[in-house]
C-alpha positions in Angstrom: 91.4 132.1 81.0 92.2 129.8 84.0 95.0 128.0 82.4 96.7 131.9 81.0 96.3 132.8 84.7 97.9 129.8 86.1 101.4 130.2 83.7 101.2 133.8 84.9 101.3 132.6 88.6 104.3 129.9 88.4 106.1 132.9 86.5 105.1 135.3 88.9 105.8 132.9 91.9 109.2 132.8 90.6 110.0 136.0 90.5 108.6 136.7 94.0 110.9 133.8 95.4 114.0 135.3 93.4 113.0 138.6 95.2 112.1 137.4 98.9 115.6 135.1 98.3 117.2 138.5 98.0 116.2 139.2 101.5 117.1 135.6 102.9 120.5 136.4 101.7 121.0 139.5 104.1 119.1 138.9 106.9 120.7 140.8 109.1 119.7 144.4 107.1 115.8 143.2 107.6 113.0 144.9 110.0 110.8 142.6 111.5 108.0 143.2 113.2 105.3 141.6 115.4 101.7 141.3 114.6 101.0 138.8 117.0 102.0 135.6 119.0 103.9 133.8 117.3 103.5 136.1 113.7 105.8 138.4 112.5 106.3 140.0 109.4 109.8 142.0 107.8 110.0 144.0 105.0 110.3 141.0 103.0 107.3 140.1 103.5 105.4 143.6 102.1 107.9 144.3 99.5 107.7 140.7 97.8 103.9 141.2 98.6 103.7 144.7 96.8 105.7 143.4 93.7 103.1 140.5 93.1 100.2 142.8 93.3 102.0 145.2 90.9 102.8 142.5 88.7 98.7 140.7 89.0 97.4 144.6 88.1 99.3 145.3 85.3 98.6 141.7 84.0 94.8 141.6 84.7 93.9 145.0 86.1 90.3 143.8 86.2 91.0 140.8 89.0 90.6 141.3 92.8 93.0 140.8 95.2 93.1 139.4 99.0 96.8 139.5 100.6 98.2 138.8 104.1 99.9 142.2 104.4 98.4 144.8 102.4 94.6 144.3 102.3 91.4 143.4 99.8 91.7 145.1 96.1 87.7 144.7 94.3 87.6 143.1 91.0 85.2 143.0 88.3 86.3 139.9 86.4 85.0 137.0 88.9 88.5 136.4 89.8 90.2 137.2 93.0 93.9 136.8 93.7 94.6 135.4 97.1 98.4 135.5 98.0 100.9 135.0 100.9 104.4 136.4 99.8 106.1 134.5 102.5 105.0 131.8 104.4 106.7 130.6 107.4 108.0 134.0 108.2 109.2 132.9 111.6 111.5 130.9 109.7 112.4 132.9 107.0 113.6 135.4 109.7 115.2 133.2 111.9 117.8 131.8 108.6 116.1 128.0 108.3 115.4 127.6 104.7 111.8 126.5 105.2 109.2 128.9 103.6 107.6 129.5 100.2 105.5 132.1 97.9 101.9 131.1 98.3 99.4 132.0 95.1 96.0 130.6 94.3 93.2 132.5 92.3 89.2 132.0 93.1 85.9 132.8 90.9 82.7 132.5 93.0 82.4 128.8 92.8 85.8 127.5 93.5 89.7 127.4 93.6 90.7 128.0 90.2 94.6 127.7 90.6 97.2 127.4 93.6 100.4 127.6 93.2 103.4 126.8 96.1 107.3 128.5 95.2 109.7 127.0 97.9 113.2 128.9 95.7 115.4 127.2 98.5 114.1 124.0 97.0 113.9 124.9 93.7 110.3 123.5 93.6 107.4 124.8 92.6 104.0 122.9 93.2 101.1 123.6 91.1 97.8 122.8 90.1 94.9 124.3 88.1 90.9 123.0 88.8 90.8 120.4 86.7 94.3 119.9 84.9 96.2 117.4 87.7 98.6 118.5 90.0 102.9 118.9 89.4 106.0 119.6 91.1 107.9 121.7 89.0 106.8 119.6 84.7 106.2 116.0 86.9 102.9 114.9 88.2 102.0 114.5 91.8 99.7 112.5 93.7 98.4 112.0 97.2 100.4 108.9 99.3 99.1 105.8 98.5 99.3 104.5 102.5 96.7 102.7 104.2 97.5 103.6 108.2 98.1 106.5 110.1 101.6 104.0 111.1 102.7 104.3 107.6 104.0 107.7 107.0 103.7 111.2 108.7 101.2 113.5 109.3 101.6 117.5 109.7 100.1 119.0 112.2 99.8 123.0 112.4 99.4 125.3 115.0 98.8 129.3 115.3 98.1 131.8 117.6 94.4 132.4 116.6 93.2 129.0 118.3 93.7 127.0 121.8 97.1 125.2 122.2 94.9 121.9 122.9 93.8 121.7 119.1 97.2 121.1 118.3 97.9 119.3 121.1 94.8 117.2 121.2 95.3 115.9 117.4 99.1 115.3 118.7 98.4 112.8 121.0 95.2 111.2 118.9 97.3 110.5 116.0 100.5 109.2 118.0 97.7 106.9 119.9 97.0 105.6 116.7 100.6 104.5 115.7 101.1 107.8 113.7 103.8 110.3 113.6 103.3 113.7 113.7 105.3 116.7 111.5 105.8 120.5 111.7 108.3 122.9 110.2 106.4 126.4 110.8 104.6 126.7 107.0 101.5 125.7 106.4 102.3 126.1 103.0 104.6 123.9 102.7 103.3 120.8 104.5 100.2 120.9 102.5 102.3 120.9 99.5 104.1 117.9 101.2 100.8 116.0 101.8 99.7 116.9 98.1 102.4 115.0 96.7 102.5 112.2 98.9 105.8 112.9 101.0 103.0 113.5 104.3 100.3 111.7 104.5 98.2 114.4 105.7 97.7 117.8 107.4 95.4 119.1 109.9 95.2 122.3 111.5 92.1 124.2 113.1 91.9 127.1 111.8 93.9 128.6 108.9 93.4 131.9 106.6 92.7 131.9 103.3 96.0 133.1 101.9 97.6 130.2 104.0 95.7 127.2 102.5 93.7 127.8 99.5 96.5 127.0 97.1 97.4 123.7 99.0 94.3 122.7 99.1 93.3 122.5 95.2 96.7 121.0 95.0 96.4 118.0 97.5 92.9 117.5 95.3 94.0 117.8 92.4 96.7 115.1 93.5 94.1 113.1 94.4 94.2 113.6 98.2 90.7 114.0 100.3 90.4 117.7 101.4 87.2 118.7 103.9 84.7 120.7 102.5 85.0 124.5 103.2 82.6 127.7 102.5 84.9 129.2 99.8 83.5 132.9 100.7 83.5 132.4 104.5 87.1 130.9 104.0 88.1 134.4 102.1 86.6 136.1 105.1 87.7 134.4 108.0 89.5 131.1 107.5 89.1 127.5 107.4 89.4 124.4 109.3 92.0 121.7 106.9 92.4 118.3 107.0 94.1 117.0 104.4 94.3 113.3 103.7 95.4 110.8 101.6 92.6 108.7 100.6 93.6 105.5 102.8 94.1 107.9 105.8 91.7 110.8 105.2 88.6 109.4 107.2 90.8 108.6 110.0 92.3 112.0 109.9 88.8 113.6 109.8 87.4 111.7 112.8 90.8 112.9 114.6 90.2 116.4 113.8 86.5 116.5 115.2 87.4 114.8 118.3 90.3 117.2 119.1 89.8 120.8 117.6 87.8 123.3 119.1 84.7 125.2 117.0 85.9 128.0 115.4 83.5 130.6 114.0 84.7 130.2 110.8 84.0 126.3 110.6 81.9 125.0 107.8 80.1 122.4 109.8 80.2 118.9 107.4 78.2 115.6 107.5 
């Protein structure tokens, strides 16, 4: 059922790029709102968002659903949809063609599929639990750098936590000889650190809808990813650090020493 659901999503991803694309086209006809610092949302965002739930119930009407702009949906199958139509909406509004379609599907015990749409790219990242990890039919994997001074790392930052998280792991990783990089998705740069073009990503707090997807993918790919409370994750968010396996320890100690606790951290050994 995981692998039916996971040909459904990189169809469905597709669709929902072709449709949010639609809106990049004519930005000046959109209404765009603020939720918050730094967070807006347009009617891109809820109408791409509305067609994927249509298109998840009609498909498995039995599934759950957890999406940025419209809410939780209960399911009865063990599987819960969890889905960010646009990504990078600050971006997306503002005409810069980074953003992407975020889908990734949970049972209780894990991430069972995440998939990444960027249509400006033409790329979709994927992976199911298990099955490897792909951009668009070719496999990925995780960078295969040894120092922080061989590649770059993203770094993200929101409005939920202190500026000093970001700013902290900023000057701990360029101390170390590193580079940091941000283009306002989340999504994105953890697809970019799943298939090796980063070396990493680190941010201190994230939601669900954000990260999950990247997450299984950058493992799948081989990276190191920090253990997370799947169900407080759904809930409230997640710390991320994502690493390549030469650079994920470092990346891990650099996280600890700079971010903040968050309620929503799942405190690892």
């Amino acid at each position: 059922m995981a692998s039916e659901r996971l040909d459904f999503a990189c169809a469905l991803a597709h669709k929902a790029g072709n449709l949010a694309m639609d809106y990049f086209r004519r930005l000046d006809t959109l209404t765009v709102t603020a939720k918050g610092h730094q967070d807006l949302v347009s009617e891109a965002d809820r109408d791409v968002e509305t067609l994927v739930r249509n298109e998840i119930a009609a498909a498995f009407p039995h599934d759950g659903i957890i999406g940025e702009e419209h809410g939780v949906v209960a399911g009865t199958s063990g599987y819960t949809w969890v889905i960010d139509p646009i990504d990078g909406t600050a971006n997306f509004v503002s005409g810069i063609p980074q953003w992407c379609v975020i889908l990734s599907c949970v049972s209780e015990e894990d991430i069972v599929l995440g998939v990444i749409r960027d249509p400006n790219a033409g790329e979709t990242f994927k992976a199911g639990l298990g099955q490897g990890a792909y951009l668009n039919d070719r496999a990925i994997s995780a960078s295969a750098t040894q120092s922080l001074a061989q590649g770059s790392v993203g770094v993200g930052f929101n409005g939920r936590t202190e500026a000093t998280d970001a700013i902290n792991a900023i000057g701990a990783l360029v101390s170390k000889g590193g580079v940091f990089f941000r283009n306002a998705s989340g999504g994105l740069m953890l697809a970019y650190a799943a298939s090796g073009r980063l070396i990493g990503y680190v941010e201190a707090h994230m939601n669900a809808w954000d990260c999950l997807a990247g997450m299984l993918i950058a493992r799948e790919a081989g990276n190191g990813v920090l253990p997370f409370d799947l169900a407080r994750a759904l809930k409230t968010g997640t710390r991320v650090v994502v690493g390549a396996p030469g650079v994920f320890e470092d990346l891990k100690i650099i996280a600890e020493a700079s971010f903040a606790p968050h309620d929503s951290d799942e405190i690892v050994a």
